[in-house]
C-alpha positions in Angstrom: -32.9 33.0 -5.7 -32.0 36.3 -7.2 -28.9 36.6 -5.0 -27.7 33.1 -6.2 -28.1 33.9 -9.3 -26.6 36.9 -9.2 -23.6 35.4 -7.5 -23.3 32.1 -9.5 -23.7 33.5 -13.0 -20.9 34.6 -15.8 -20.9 37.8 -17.6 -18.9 37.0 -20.4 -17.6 40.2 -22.0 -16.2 39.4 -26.2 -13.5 42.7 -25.1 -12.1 41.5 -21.8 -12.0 37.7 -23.6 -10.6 38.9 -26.6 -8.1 41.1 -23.6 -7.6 37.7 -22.0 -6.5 36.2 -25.2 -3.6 39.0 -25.8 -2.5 39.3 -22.5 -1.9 35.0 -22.2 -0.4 35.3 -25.6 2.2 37.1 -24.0 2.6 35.3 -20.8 2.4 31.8 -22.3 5.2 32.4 -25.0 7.4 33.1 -21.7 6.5 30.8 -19.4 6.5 27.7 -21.8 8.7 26.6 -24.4 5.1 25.9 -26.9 1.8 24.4 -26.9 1.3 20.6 -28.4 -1.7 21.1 -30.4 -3.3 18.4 -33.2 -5.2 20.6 -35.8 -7.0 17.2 -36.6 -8.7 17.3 -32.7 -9.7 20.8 -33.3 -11.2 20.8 -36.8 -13.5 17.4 -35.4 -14.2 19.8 -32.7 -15.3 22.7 -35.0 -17.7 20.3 -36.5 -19.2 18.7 -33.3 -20.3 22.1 -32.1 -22.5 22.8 -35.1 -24.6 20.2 -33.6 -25.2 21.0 -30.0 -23.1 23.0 -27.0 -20.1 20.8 -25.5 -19.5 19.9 -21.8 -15.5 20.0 -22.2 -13.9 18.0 -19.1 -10.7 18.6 -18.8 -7.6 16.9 -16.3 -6.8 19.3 -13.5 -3.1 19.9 -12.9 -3.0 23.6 -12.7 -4.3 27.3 -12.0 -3.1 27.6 -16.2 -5.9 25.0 -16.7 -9.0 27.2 -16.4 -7.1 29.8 -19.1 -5.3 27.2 -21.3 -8.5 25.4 -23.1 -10.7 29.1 -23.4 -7.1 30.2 -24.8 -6.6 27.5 -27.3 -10.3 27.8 -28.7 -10.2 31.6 -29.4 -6.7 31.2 -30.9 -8.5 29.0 -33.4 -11.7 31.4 -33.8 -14.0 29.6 -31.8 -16.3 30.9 -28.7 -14.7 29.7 -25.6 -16.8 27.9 -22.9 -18.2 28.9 -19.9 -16.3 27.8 -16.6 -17.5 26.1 -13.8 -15.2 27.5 -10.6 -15.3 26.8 -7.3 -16.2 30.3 -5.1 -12.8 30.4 -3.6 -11.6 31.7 -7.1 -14.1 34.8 -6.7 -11.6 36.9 -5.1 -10.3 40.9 -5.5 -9.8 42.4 -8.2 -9.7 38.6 -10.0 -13.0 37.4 -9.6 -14.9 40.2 -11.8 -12.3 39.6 -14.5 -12.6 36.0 -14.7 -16.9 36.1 -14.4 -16.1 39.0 -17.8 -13.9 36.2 -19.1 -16.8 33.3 -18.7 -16.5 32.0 -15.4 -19.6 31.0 -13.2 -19.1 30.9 -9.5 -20.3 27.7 -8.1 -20.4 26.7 -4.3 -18.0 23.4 -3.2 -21.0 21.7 -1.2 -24.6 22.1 -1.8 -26.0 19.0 -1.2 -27.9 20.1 1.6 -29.4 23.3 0.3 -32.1 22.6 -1.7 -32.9 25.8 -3.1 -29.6 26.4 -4.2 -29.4 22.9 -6.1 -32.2 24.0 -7.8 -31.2 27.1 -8.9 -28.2 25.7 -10.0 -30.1 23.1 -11.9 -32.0 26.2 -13.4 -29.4 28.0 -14.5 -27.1 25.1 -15.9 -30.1 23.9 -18.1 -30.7 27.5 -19.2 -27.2 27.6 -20.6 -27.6 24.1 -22.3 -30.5 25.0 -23.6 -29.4 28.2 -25.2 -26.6 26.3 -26.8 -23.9 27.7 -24.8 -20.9 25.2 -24.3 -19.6 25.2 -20.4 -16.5 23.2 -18.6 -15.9 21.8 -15.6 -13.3 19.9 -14.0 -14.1 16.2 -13.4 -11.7 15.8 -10.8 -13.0 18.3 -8.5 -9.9 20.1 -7.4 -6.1 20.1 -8.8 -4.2 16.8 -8.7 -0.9 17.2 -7.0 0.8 14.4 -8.0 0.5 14.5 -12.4 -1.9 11.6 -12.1 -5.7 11.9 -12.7 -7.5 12.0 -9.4 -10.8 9.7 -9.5 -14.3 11.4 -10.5 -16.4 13.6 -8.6 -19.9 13.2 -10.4 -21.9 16.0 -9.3 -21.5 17.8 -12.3 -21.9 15.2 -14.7 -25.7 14.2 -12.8 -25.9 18.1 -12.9 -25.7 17.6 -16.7 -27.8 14.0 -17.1 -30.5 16.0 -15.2 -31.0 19.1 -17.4 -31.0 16.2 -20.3 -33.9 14.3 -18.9 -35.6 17.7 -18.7 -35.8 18.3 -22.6 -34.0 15.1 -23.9 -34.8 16.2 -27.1 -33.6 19.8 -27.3 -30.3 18.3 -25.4 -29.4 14.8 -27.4 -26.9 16.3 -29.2 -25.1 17.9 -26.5 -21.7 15.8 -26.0 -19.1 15.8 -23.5 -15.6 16.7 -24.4 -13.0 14.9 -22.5 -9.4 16.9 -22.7 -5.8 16.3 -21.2 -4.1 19.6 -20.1 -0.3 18.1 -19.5 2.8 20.2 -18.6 6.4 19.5 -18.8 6.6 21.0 -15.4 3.6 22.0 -13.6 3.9 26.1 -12.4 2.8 25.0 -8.7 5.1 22.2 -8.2 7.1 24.0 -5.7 3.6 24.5 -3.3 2.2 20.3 -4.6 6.0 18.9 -3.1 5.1 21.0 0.5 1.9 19.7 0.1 3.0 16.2 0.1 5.6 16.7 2.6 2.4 17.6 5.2 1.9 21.7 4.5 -1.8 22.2 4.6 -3.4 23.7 1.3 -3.2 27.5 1.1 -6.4 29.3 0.4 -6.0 31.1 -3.1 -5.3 35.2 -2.3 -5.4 38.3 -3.9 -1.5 38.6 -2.8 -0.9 35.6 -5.5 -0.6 37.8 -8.0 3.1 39.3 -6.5 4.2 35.8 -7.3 3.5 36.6 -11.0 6.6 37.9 -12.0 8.6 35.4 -10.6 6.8 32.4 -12.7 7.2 34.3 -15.6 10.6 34.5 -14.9 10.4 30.7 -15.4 10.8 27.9 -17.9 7.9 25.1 -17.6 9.1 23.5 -20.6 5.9 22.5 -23.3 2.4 22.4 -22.5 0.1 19.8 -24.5 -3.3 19.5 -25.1 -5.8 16.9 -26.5 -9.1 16.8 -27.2 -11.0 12.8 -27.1 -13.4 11.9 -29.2 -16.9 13.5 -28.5 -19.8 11.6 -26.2 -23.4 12.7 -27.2 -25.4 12.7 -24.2 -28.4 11.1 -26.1 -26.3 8.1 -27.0 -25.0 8.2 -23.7 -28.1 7.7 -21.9 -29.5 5.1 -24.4 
C-alpha cells in the first residue's frame, strides 16, 4: 500500500506552481492570440470554494488542458486543484514536475485490483476530506474530433463513495463542470492521422523537441467556462 501511495500521490510544491504559472505566461501569450474569460464565473467560483473543495470536470481536447484551468485559477489568486492523470503522463524529467505542480498519478484500469481501488479510495477521500479541490477529466482520454466524448464514471462513483463515507463532512463538496475550447487545437495535425487510421502514439520524453515548433504557432483564442456548481449533498438527495 505504501508503494501505491507513494506512486499515486501529488507533491504540490507553491515555488514550482508559482514557476508553472510564469513559465505558461510566457508560452500562452505566444501560442494563442488570448484567453476568453468571464470574471462573473470566477467570482461565483471564489465564493463556492469557501464552502467545501471542488471536483472541477473539465472537456478534454488537449495536452494544454491539464495546464490551462490550474493556470487560470492562480492568475486570479486562487489555489489550483489537484490533477487526476493517467500514469502514461509520469514520464522523464516531466512526471516529477507535474506531481510538484499537483498532479496525482492514477492507473487507466484497476477494476480488478482490489487493493489498489481501495487505496485509491483512501487517498481520494483523504484529499476531500482535508478540503483540497482535485480535477479530473470526465471523458477519460482527449477527444479528437472537438466534440465531447460520452462519460467514463469511475471517477465520479470514486467521488459518490468517499461522500457516503462522511456525507456530512462532504455535502458541501460540488462538482465544477468547465469547457476548455480552442480555436485550433495544438495536436490537430497528430487527431487528423488519427482518424485517417495511424494508431495513438504513447506520450514520450522526446515530445518536448516538438516544443519549439508549436510555439512557433498561432492557435488562435482559447476560452474557458466555468457552469454553475453541483453540491454533492443535493446531488445525492
Amino acid at each position: 500500500v505504501r508503494e501505491m501511495v507513494l506512486e499515486m500521490a501529488a507533491k504540490q510544491n507553491k515555488r514550482i506552481v508559482r514557476g508553472f504559472a510564469t513559465m505558461l505566461d510566457r508560452i500562452f501569450n505566444t501560442m494563442f492570440a488570448g484567453l476568453d474569460l468571464r470574471q462573473a464565473e470566477l467570482e461565483a467560483l471564489r465564493e463556492t470554494a469557501r464552502s467545501g473543495p471542488l471536483i472541477f470536470c473539465p472537456s478534454h481536447r488537449s495536452h494544454v488542458d491539464y495546464l490551462v484551468l490550474s493556470y487560470v485559477l492562480v492568475s486570479a489568486g486562487m489555489i489550483p486543484p489537484l490533477v487526476a492523470a493517467g500514469e502514461n503522463l509520469n514520464i522523464f524529467p516531466l512526471g516529477r514536475m507535474f506531481r510538484g505542480g499537483g498532479a496525482f498519478y492514477i492507473r487507466r484500469s484497476f477494476r480488478d485490483d482490489p487493493l489498489y481501488r481501495a487505496t485509491f479510495a483512501a487517498y481520494l477521500r483523504h484529499l476531500l476530506l482535508a478540503g483540497v479541490s482535485i480535477e479530473f477529466f470526465p471523458e477519460g482520454t482527449r477527444s479528437r474530433t472537438g466534440k465531447c466524448m460520452p462519460p467514463r464514471f469511475g471517477m465520479v462513483g470514486s467521488v459518490i463513495d468517499a461522500y457516503q463515507a462522511a456525507p456530512d463532512a462532504l455535502a458541501t463538496a460540488a462538482f465544477i463542470p468547465v469547457d476548455i475550447t480552442y480555436e485550433k487545437v495544438p495536436e490537430i495535425d497528430a487527431h487528423l492521422a488519427e482518424r485517417d487510421g495511424a494508431k495513438k502514439r504513447k506520450e514520450s520524453s522526446l515530445d518536448l523537441l516538438k516544443l519549439p515548433r508549436l510555439l512557433a504557432n498561432e492557435f488562435g483564442k482559447m476560452s474557458v467556462r466555468f457552469g454553475a456548481p453541483v453540491q454533492l449533498g443535493a446531488f445525492i438527495r
